[in-house]
N, CA, C and O of each residue as an XYZ file, in Angstrom:
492
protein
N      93.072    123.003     81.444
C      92.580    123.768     82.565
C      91.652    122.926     83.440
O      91.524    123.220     84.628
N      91.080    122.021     82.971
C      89.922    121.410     83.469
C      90.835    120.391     84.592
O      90.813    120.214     85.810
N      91.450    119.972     83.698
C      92.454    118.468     84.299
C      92.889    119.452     85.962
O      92.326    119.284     87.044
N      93.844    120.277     85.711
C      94.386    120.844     86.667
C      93.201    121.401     87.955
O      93.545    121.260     89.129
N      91.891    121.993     87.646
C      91.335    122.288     88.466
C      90.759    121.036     89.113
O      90.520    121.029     90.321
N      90.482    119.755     88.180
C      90.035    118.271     89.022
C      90.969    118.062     89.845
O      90.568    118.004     91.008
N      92.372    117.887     89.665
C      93.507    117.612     90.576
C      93.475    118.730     91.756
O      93.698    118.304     92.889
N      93.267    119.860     91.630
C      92.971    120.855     92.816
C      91.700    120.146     93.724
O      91.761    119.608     94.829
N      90.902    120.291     93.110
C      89.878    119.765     94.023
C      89.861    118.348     94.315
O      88.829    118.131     94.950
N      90.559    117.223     94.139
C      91.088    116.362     94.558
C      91.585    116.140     95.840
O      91.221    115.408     96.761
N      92.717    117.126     95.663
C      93.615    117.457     97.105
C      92.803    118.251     97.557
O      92.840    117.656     98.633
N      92.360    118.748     97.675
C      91.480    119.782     98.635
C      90.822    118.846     99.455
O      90.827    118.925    100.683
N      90.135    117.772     98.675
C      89.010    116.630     99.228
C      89.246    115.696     99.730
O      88.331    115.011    100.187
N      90.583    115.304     99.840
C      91.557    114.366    100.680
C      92.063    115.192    101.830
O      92.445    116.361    101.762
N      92.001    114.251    103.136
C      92.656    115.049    104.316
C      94.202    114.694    103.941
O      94.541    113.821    103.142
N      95.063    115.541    104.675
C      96.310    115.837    104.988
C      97.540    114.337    105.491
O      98.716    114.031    105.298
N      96.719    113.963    105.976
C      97.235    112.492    106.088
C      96.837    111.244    105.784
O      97.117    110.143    106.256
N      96.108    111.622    104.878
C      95.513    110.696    103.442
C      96.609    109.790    102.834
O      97.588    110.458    102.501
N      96.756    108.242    102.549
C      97.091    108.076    101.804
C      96.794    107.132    100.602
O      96.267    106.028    100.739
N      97.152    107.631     99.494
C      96.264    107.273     98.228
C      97.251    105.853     97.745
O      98.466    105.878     97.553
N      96.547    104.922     97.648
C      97.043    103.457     96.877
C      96.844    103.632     95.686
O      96.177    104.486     95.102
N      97.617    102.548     95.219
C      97.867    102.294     93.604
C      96.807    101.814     93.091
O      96.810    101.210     92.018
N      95.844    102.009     93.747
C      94.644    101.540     92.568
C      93.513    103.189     92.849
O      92.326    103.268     92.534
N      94.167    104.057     93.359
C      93.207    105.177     93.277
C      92.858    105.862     94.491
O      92.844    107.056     94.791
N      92.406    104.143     95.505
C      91.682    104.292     96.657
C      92.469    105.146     98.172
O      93.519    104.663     98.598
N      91.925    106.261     98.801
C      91.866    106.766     99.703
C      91.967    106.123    100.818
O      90.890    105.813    101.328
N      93.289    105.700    101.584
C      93.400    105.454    103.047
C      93.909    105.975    103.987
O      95.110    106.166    104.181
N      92.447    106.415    105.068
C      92.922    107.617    106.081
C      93.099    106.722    107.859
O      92.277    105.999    108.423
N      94.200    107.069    108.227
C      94.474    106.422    109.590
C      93.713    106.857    110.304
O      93.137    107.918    110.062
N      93.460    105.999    111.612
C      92.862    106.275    112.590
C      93.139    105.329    113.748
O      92.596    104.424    114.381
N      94.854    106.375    113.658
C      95.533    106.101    115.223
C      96.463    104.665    114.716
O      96.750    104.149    113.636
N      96.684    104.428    115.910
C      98.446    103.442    115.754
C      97.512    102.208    115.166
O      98.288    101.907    114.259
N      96.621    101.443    115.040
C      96.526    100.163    115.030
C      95.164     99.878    113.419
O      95.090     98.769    112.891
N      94.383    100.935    112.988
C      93.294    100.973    112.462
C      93.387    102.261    111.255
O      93.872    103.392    111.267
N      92.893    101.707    110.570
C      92.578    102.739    109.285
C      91.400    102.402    107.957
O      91.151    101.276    107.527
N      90.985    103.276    107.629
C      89.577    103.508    106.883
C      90.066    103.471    105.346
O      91.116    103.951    104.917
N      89.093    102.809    104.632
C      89.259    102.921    103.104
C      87.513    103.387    102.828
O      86.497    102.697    102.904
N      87.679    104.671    102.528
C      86.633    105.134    101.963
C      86.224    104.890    100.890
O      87.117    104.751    100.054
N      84.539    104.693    100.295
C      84.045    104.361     99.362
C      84.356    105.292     98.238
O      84.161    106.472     98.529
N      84.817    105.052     96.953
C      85.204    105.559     95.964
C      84.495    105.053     94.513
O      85.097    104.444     93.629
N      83.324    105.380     94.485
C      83.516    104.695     92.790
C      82.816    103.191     93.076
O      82.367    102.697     94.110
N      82.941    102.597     91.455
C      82.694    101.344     91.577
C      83.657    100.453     92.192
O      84.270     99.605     91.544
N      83.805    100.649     93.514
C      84.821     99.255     93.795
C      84.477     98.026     94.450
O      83.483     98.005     95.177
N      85.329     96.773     94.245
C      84.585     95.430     95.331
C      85.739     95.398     96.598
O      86.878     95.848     96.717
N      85.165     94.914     97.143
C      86.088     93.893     98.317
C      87.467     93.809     97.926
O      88.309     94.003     98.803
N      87.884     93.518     96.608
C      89.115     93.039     96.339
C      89.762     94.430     96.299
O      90.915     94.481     96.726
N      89.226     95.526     95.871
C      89.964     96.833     95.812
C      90.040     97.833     96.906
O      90.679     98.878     97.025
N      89.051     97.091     97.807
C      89.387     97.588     99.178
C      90.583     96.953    100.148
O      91.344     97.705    100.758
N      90.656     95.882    100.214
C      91.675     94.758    100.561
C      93.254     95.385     99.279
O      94.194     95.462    100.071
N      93.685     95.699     98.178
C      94.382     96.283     97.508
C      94.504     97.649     98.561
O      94.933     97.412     99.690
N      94.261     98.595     98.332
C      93.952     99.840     98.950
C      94.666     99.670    100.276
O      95.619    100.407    100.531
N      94.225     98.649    101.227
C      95.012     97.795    102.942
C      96.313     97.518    102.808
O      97.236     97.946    103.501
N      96.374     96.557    101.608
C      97.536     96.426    101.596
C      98.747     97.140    101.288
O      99.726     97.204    102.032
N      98.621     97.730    100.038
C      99.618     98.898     99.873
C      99.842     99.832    100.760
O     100.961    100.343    100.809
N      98.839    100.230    101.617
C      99.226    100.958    102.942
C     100.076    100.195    103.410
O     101.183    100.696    103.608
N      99.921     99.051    103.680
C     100.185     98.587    105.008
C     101.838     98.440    104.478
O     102.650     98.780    105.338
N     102.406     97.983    103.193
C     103.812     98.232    102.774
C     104.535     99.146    102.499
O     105.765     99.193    102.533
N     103.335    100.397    102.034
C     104.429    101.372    101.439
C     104.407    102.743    102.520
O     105.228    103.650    102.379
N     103.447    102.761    103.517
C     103.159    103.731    104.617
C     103.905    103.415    105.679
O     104.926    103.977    106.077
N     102.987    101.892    106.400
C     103.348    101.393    107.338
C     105.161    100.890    107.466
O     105.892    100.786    108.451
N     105.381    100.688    106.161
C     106.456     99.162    106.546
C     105.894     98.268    106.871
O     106.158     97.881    108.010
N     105.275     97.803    106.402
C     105.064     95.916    107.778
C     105.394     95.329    106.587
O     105.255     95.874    105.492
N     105.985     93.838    106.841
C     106.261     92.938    106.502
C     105.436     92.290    105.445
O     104.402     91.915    105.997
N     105.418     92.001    104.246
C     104.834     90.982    103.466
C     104.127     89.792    104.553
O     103.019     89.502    104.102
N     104.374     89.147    105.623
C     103.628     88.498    106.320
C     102.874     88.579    107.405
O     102.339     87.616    107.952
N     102.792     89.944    107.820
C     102.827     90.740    108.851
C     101.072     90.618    108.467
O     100.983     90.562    107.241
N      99.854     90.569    109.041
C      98.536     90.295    108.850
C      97.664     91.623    109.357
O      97.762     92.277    110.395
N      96.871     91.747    108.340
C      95.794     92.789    108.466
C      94.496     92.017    108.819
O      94.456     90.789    108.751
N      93.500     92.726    109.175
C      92.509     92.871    109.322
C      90.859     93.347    109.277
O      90.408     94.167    110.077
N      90.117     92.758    108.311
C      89.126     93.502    108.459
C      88.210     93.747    109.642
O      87.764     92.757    110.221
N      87.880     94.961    110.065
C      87.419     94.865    111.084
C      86.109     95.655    110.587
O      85.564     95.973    111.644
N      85.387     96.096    109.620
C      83.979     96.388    109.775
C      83.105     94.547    108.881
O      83.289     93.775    107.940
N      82.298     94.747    109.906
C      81.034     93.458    109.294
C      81.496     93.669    107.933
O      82.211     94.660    107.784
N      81.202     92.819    106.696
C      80.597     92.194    105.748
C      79.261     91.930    105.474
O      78.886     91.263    106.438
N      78.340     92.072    104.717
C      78.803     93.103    103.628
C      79.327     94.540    103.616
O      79.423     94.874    104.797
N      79.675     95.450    102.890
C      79.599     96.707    102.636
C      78.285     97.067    102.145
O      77.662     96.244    101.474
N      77.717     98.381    102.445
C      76.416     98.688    101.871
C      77.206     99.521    100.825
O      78.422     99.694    100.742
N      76.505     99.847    100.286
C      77.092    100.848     98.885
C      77.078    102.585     99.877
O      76.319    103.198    100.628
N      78.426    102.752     99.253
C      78.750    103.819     99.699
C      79.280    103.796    100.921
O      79.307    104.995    101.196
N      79.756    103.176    101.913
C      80.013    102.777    102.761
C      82.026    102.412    103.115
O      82.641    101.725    102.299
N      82.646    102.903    104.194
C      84.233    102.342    103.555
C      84.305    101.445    104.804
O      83.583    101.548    105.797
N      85.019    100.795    104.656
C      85.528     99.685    105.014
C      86.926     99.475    106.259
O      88.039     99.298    105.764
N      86.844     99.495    107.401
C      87.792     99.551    108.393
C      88.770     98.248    108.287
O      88.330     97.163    107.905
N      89.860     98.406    108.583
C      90.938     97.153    108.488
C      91.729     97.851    109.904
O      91.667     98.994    110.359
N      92.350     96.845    110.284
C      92.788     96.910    111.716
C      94.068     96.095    111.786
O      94.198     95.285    110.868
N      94.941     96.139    112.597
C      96.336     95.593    112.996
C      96.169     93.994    113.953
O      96.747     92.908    114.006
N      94.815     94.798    114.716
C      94.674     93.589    115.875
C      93.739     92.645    115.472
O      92.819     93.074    114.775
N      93.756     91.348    115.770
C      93.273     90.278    115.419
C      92.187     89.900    116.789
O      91.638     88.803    116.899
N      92.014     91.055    117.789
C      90.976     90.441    118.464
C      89.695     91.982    117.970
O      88.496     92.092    118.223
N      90.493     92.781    117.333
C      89.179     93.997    116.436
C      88.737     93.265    115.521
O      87.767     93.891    115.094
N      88.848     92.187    114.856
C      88.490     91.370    113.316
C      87.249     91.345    113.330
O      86.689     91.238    114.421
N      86.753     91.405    112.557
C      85.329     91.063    111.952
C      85.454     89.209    111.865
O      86.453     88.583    112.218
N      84.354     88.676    111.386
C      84.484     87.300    111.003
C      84.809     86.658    109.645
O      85.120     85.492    109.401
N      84.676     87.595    108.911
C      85.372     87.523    107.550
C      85.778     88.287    107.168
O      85.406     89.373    107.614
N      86.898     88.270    106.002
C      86.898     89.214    105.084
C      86.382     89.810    103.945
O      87.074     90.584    103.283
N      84.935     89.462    103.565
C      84.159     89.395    102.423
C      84.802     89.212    101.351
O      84.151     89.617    100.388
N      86.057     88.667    101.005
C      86.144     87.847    100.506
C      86.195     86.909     99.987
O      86.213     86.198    100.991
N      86.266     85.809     98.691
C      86.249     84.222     98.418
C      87.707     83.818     98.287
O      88.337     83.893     97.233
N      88.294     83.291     99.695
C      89.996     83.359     99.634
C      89.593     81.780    100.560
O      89.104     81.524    101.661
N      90.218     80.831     99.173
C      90.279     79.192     99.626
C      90.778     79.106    101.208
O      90.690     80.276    101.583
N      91.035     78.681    101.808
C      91.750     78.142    103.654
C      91.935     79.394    103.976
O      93.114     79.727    104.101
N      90.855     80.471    104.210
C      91.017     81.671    104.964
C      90.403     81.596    105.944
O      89.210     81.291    105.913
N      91.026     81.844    107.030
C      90.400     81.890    108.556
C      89.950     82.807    109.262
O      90.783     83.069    110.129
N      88.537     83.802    109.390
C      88.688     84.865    110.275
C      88.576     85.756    109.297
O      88.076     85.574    108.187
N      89.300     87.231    109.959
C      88.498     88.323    108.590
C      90.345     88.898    108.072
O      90.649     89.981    107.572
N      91.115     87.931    108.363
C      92.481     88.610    108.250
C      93.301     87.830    107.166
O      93.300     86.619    106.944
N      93.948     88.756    106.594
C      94.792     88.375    104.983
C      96.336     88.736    105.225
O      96.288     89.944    105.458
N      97.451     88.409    105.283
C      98.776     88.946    104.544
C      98.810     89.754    104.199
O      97.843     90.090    103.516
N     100.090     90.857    104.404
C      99.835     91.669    104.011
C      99.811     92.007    102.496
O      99.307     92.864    101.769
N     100.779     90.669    102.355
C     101.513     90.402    101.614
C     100.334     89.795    100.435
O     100.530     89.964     99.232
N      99.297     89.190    100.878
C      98.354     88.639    100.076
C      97.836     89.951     99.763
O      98.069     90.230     98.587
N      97.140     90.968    100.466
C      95.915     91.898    100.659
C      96.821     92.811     99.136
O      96.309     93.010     98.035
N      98.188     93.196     99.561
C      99.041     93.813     98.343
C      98.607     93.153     96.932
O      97.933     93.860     96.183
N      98.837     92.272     96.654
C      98.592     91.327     95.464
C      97.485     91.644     94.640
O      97.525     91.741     93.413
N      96.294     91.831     95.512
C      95.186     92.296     95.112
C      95.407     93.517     93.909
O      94.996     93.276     92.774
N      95.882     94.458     94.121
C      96.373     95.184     93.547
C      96.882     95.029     91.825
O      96.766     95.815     90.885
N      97.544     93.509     91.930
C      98.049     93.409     90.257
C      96.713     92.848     89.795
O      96.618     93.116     88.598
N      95.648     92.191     90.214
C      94.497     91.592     89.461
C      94.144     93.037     88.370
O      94.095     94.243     88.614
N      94.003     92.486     87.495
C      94.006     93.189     86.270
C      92.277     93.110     86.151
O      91.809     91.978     86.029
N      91.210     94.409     86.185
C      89.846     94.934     85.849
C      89.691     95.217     85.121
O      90.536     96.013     84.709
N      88.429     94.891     84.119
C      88.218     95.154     83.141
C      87.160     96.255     83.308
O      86.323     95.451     83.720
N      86.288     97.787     83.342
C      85.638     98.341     83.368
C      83.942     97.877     83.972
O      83.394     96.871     83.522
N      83.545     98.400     84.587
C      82.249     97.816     84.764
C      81.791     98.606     84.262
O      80.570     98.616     84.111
């Protein structure tokens, strides 16, 4: 009973055109080019960038090479979600990420997806 009423209030607490990635995280659009990953839990950078990417393949369609964008500053404050963007002149200057020959605040989509198989151990 318990399980079923958490899953009710789950969906209740997600908007309507919510969509939820394979690692948990909540991504809500905002409009043709930009979309929000809301703060959830203990997550880093890397599970926000996961969260981008699986949108961006399994919502969007775009291409494995097709490039996202972070577009809110770096750091995140706690509690705080994180904007990613289509356009490369919305970018932030990084991606608060540590990604060797990365230029700018933009990843693959195809990379940002990947994120996703890194295997977490509990904090």
């Amino acid at each position: 009973m318990r399980i079923a009423a958490l899953l009710l209030a789950l969906a209740l607490a997600t908007p309507v055109s919510a969509f939820t990635a394979q690692n948990g995280l909540i991504v809500q659009p905002e409009g043709q080019a930009s979309f929000t990953v809301p703060w959830r839990g203990k997550a880093g950078p890397a599970d926000f960038w996961c969260a981008a990417g699986d949108y961006a393949v399994r919502k969007l369609h775009l291409s494995p090479t097709a490039r996202i964008y972070r577009a809110s500053e770096p750091p995140r404050r706690s509690g705080e979600p994180i904007r990613f963007t289509l356009r490369a002149d919305e970018a932030a200057r990084r991606t608060g990420l540590a990604v060797i020959g990365a230029r700018g605040a933009g990843l693959s989509v195809g990379h940002a997806q990947s994120l996703c198989e890194i295997v977490r151990t509990p904090r």
